[in-house]
N, C-alpha and C positions, 0 to 999 in steps of 0.2 A: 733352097734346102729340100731334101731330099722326103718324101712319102711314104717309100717303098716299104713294105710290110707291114701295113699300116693302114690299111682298104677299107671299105663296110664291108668286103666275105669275109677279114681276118677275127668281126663278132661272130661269136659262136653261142649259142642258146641253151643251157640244162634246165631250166624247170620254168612256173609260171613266180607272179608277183603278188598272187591273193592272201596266201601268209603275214605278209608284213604288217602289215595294220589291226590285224585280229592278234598278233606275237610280238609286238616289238622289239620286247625285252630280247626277243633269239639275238635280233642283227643286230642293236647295238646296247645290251648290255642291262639300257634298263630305260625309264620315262623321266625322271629324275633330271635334274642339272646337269649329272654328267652323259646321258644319254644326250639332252638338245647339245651338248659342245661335242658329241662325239657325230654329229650329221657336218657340223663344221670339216671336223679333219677329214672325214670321210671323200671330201668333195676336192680339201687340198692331196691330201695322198694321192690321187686322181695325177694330181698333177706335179705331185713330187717322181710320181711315176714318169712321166715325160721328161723329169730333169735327168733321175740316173739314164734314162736313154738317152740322154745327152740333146735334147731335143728345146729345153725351159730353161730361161735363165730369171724368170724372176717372176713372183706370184705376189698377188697383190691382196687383202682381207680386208673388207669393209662396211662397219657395224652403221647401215644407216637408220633415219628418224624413226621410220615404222616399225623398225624391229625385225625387220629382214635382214638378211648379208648378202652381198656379193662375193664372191669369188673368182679373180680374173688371173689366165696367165697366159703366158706368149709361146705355149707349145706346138704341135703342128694344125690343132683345131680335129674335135672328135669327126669323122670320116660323116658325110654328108649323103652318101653316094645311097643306092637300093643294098639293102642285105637279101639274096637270094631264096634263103630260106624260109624267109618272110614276106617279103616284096614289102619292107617297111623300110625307111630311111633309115642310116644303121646309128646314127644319133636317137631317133625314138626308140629302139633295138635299148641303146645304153641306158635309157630314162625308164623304163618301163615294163623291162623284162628284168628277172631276178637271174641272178649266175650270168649275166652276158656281161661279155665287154673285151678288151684286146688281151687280160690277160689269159686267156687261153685258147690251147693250140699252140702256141709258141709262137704265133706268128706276131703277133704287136710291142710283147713287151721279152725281153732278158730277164730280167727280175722285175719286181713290183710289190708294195704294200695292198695300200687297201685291205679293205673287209672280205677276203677271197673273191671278189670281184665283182661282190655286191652293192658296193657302195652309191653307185649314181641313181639305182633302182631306189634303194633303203631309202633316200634322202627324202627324192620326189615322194614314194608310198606316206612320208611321213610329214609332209609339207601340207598349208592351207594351198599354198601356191610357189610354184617354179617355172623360172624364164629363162633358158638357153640360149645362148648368140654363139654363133659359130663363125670365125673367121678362117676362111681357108678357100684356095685358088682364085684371089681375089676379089671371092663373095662375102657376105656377110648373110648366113643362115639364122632365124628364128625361130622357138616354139615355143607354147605356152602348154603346162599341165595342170590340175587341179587335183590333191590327193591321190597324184598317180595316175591319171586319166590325162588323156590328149583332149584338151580343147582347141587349139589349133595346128590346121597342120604345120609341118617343116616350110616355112615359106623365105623365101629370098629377099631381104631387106634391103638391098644396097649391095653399093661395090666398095673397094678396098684396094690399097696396096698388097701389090702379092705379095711383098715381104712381111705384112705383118697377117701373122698367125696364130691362132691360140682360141680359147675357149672362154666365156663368161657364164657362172651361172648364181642365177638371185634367187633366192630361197625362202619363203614365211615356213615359222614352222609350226605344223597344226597343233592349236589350244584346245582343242578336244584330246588331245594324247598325250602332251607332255604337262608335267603338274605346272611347271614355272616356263614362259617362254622367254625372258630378258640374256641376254649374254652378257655372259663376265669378261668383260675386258682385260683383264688381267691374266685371269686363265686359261684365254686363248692366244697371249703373248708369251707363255709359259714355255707352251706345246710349239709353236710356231717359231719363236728361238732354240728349238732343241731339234726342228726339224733344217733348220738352216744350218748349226752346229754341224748337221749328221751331213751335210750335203754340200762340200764345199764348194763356194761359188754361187750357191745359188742365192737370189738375195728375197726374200719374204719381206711383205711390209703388212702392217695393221694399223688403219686407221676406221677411229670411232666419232661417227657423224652427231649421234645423241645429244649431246649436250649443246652449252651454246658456245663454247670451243671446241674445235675436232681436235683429238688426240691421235699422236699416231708413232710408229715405233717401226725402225727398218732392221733385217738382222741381214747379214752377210760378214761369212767368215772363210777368208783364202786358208786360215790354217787347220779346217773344218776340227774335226776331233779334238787334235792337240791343243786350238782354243777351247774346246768344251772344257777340257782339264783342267785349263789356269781359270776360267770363269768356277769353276766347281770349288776350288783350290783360293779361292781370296777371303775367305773369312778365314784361312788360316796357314800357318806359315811352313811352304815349301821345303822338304831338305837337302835340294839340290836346286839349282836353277834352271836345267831343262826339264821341259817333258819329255821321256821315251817315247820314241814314237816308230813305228813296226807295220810293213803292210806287204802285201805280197800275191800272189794269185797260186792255186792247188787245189787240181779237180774243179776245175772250172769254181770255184767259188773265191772272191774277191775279199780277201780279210784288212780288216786296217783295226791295230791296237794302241794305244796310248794310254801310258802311263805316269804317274808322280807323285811318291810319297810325301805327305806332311810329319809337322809334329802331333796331328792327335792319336785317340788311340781305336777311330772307328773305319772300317775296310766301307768304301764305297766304290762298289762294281757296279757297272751299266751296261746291259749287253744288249743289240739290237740286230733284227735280222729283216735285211731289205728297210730301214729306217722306222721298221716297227718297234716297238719296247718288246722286251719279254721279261716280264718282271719274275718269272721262275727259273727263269735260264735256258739251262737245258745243253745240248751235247757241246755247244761252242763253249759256252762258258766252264763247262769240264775241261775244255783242251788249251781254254784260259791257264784252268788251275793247275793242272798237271804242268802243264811250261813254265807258271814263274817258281812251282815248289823244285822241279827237278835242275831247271839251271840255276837259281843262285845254290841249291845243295852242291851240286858240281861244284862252281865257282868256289866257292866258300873251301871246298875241300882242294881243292888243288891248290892254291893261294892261302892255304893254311890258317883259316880267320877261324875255322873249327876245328878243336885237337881231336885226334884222333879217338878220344875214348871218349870226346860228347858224341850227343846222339843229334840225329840229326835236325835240323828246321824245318817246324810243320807250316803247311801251309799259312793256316791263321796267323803264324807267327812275321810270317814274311811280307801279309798282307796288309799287318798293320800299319794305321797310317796311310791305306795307299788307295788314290783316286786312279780311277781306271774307267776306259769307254772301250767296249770293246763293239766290233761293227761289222757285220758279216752280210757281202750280196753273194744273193743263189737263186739262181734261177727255178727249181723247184721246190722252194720249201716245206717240210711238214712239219705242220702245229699240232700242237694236244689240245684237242679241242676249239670251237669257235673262236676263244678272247685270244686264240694266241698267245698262250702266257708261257710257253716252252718248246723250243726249239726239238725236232726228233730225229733230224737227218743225222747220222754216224762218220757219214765222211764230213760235217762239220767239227768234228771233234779234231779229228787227224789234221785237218787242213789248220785251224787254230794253233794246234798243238807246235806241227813242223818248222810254219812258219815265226810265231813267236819264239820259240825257243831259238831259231838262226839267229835271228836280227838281236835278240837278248844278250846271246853269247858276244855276238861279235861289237856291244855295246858296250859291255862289261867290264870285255876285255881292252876295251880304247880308253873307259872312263874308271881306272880304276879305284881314283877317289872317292868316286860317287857310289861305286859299287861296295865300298869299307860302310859307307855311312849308312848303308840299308840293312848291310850287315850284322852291324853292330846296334843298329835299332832293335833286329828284330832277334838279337841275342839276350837284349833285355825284355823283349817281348817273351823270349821262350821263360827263362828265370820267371817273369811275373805269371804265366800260366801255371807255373810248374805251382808256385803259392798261392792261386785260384784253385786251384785242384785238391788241397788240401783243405782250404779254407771251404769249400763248397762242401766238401761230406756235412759241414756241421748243418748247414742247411737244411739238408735231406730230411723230408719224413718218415717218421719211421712206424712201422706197420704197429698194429695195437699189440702184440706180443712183444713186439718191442720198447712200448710205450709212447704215449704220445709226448710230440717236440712241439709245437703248435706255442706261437709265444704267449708268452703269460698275461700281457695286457689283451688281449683278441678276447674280445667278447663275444665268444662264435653263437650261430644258431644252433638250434635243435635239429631242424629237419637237413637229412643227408643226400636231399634229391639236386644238384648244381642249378639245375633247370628252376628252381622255386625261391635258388637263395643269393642273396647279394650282401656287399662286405661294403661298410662304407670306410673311406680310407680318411681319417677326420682331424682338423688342424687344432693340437694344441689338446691338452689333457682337459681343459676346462669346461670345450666343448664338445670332446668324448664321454665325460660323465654325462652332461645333459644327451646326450644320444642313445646311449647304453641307457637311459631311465625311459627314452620316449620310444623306444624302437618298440616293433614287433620281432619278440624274442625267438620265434618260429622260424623265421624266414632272413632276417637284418641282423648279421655281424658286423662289429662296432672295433675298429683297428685305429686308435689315437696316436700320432707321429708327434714326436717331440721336437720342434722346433724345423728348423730345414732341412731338407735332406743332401746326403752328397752332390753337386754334380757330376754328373757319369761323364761329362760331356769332358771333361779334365781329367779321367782318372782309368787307371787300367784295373781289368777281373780282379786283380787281390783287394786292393782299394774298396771295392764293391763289395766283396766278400765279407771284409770286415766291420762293414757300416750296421749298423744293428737298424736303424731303422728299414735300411734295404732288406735285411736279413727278416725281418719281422712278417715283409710284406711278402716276400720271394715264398716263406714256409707258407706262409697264410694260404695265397693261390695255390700252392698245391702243383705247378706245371713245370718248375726248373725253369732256367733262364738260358739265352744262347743256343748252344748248340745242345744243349739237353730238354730244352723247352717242349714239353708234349701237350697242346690242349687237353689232349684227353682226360688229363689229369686234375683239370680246370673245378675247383670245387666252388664258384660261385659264378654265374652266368649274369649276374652285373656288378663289375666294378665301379662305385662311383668315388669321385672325387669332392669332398667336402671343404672348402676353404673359406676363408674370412671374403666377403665383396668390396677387397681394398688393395694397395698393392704387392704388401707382405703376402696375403693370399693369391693374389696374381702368379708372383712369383714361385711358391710352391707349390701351385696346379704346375707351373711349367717345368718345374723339378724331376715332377710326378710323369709328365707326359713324356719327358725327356730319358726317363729311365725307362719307362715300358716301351715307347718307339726304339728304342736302342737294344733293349734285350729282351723285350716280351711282344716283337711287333702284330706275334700271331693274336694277340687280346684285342689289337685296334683293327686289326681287318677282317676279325671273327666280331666284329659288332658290340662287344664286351664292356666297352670301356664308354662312361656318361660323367660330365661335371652336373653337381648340385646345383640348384638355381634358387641358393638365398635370398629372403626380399631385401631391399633397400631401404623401406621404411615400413612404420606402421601407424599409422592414423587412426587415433579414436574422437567420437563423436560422440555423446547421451549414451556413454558405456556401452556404441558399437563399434566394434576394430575390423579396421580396413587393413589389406596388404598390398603394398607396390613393390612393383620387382622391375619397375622404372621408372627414371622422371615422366614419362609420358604416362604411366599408368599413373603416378601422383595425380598430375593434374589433372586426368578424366576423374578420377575419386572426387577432385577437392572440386569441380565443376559439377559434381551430381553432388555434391550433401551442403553444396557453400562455403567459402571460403574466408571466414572470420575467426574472431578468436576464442570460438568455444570448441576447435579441433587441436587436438595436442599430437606432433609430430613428430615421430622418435628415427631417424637415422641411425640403421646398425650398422655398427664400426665392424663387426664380427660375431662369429656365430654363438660365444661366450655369452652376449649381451640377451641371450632367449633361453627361456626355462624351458623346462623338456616339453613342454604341452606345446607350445609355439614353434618349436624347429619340427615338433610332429607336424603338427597342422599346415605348416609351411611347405617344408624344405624335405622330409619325411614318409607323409601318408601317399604312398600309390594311388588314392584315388586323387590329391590336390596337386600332386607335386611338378615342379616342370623340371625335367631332364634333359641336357643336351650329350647329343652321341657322337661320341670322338669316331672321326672316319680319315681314311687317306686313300688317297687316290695313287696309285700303281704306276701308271702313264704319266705320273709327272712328280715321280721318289727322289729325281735327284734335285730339284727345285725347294723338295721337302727337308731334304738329308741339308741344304745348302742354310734353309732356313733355320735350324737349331745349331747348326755352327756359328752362324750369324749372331746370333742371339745369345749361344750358353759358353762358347768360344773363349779364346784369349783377346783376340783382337779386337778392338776397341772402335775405331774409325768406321769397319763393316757395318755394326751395330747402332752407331748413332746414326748413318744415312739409312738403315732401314727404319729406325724411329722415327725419323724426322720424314719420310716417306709415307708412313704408315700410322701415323699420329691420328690422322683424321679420321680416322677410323673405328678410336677407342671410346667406348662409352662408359660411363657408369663406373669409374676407376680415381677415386680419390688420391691427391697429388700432395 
């Protein structure tokens, strides 16, 4: 197999690597959990980079004892050779300088992910220690770095079949910089089947050494996209049996789209560029949208499924129900800004647009079954918008001339600074009275839900519109919902969620989460959104009370004061069961209370989107094997 453009001159060098460790946060995002899983992909993208050049057929991930990882794959092995600009090995070039590596200049890579080309640099800068082996023209290269430094040089370890080629590198990641160093197994199977999805052929594996069985999990998909679809698509039910599937090449940029409508009523797009996410979009996913609103409108009108005096099908409408991966390689990309979160190139739009809309039409026109049933989906789509849009005005708040709408149970705060005041959203009128008595009436509005709420997860905008208890909470925040949703408007800067610690309350946190991930998502990645952390019990001893807000906290208590029968033990079924002075002290006072902060992770939405189908769906069978998967997991949840 072939080298060629691919050398140590074809590393090219823009800056130094002193940055990184003094900034981390720049290169990958943050110090955090998801910052150490992001040194992980960093090191695959590497080498997912060598697949799309057609060079890797399979990468291998493995979490061993120590807490380290490997990362091994069979590409053509990082170039060994002097880089002339440096007189360094252009392997130490890729470890140790920041901006080097094949993806620029043109000469190593066509397209490529990665961190703009930072990544091999980011990893080492941010490791106790990293170990490099290079396979290639029959050698086996080594070097050892420490926080980025070379402590040993590039030396020759051994020989090798010259067929076998590729790169290993083992990684600690340094405990002075990141809060948590354990990897989640789980979360790096997440990313790692979505990068195999995105890459047909190529086969990823992960296995985790930790325990006292290794685990392990292989992804490889020949029908790359169009399986992401139906994997996306099985918690809920298909309305046709294929997937659309569209790819094509324009202006040198390589498109591949897949598509497939369900019966729910939420649009899940996925758009990636060079197998990176982009969870904002950006111009390709514009030329997404304009292709599938303008050819089913054609279609629809020519085929007469719309008379002539409706109006036509909006986008949304058409969208509904519908899974979609759309996937675009280009050899030059431009991102808004470092995380990549949007796409800016303009001939992405065009080349999306052209090519989608050919392959569309001339699928439409072959399947014309299939193309009534989308139709007509999203004719009732249109209808139900049309009674969302009428039902929303009532929502609306209205300016103080026009009197306030603001519902009538909300027992709002005083002060009008968003930044100072939080709404607590609270299960059951019972334990709304005790709230509204214990609150701090300055700062703590008190919104009591009657019972469950809709699920959104079954139901279209009118539906939604009409639920009063949605209705209560929608006016409350202050931000409209969907496509009207403005933070700005955001009149409480913490939403928390108050529920029973059982599993009626279980269930409507998940109600709750399920409606604001669905139509308020900007609350949960604006930081906004916190569950209440009710105790479990309350333990009195010679008239002093303890609070546990776990079995393990029980038992340090009942280990400090003894454990006989002059302690009286109260198990709260719910937060009814505590006078205002008690959910104060508890579950209430900012300075005791413990909150946890609802977050989502971006780079891995459609894992997420897959997870509340699973769960709040129609299908039944999805949902009991992720219970019966995920069982071990739950704590502190009466049965």
């Amino acid at each position: 197999m072939t080298n060629s453009g691919y050398e140590a001159d074809n590393i090219q060098i823009l800056e130094g690597l002193e940055a990184v460790r003094k900034r981390p946060g720049m290169y990958i995002g943050s110090t955090s959990v998801r910052g150490l899983h992001h040194l992980v992909y960093e090191i695959v993208d590497n080498a997912v980079d060598e697949a799309l050049a057609g060079f890797c057929s399979h990468i291998e991930v493995v979490l061993n004892p120590d807490g380290s990882v490997t990362i091994v794959d069979n590409g053509r092995g990082i170039p060994t050779g002097i880089n002339k600009k440096t007189g360094l090995p252009a392997v130490e070039v890729v470890f140790t300088v920041l901006h080097a590596g094949g993806k620029f200049g043109g000469g190593g890579y066509k397209v490529s992910g990665g961190l703009h080309g930072v990544g091999a640099s980011v990893v080492n800068a941010l490791s106790n220690w990293l170990v490099v082996n290079v396979y290639r023209n029959g050698k086996i290269h080594e070097q050892r770095y420490e926080r980025g430094k070379v402590i040993t040089k590039l030396t020759e370890i051994g020989d090798c079949d010259p067929e076998h080629t590729g790169t290993t590198v083992t990684f600690m990641p340094d405990d002075t910089i990141f809060e948590e160093t354990t990897f989640d197994y789980n979360t790096l199977k997440q990313r790692l089947r979505e990068m195999a999805f995105l890459t047909k052929n190529l086969r990823i594996s992960i296995t985790d050494n930790r325990g006292d069985e290794p685990i392990s999990d292989t992804f490889h998909y020949e029908g790359g996209i169009k399986e992401y679809v139906t994997y996306l698509n099985r918690s809920a039910t298909a309305l046709y049996e294929d997937v659309i599937y569209c790819e094509g090449m324009k202006d040198d940029i390589y498109v591949e789209v897949a598509i497939q409508h369900n019966d729910s009523y939420n649009e899940s797009v996925y758009s990636f560029v060079n197998n990176i996410t982009t969870p904002e979009g950006g111009t390709h996913l514009t030329g997404f949208r304009n292709a599938i609103t303008k050819t089913f409108n054609d279609y629809a009108r020519s085929n007469k499924l719309i008379k002539d005096n409706e109006s036509n099908l909006s986008g949304e409408d058409i969208r509904e129900g519908l899974t979609a991966i759309i996937s675009i390689k280009i050899s030059e990309p431009q991102f808004e800004g470092q995380t990549k979160q949007k796409l800016g190139n303009s001939e992405a739009r065009g080349a999306v647009e052209t090519i989608l809309g050919e392959n569309l039409t001339y699928f439409l026109e072959q399947n014309p079954a299939i193309a009534k049933i989308i139709i007509e989906k999203s004719v009732l789509a249109q209808r139900a918008r049309e009674a969302a849009r009428k039902a929303k005005e009532l929502t609306r708040r209205k300016t103080a001339l026009e009197g306030s709408t603001l519902p009538g149970k909300l027992a709002d705060c005083s002060d009008k600074d968003p930044e100072n005041c939080e709404i607590f959203i609270v299960e059951g009128d019972s334990a709304g009275g005790s709230a509204k008595t214990a609150r701090s009436r300055a700062t703590q509005a008190i919104l009591p839900l009657r019972g469950k709420i809709l699920n959104v997860e079954k139901a279209r905008l009118d539906k939604i519109y009409a639920n009063a208890e949605i209705k209560a909470m929608i006016t409350a925040f202050g931000t409209g919902i969907h496509d009207d949703f403005d933070i700005e408007k955001l009149r409480y800067h913490k939403i928390i969620l108050m529920t029973d610690a059982d599993v009626d309350g279980a269930h409507i946190s998940t109600l709750l989460l399920t409606f604001l991930y669905r139509f308020m998502p900007g609350l949960i990645k604006g930081g906004y959104v916190y569950l209440a952390n009710p105790p479990l019990y309350k333990v009195e001893r010679n008239k002093k009370v303890y609070y546990a807000y776990s079995d393990e906290q029980l038992n340090n208590i009942l280990s400090d004061i003894g454990r006989d029968g002059n302690n009286k033990i109260q198990r709260y079924k719910g937060l009814g069961e505590m006078d205002a002075e008690q959910l104060w002290e508890t579950t209430m006072d900012p300075e005791r209370r413990i909150l946890r902060k609802v977050t989502m992770d971006e780079e891995t939405s459609s894992e997420l989107d897959l997870t509340f189908t699973t769960l709040m769906g129609d299908k039944v069978e999805p949902r009991r094997e992720f219970i019966e998967a995920n069982a071990k997991f739950v704590k502190n949840l009466d049965i």
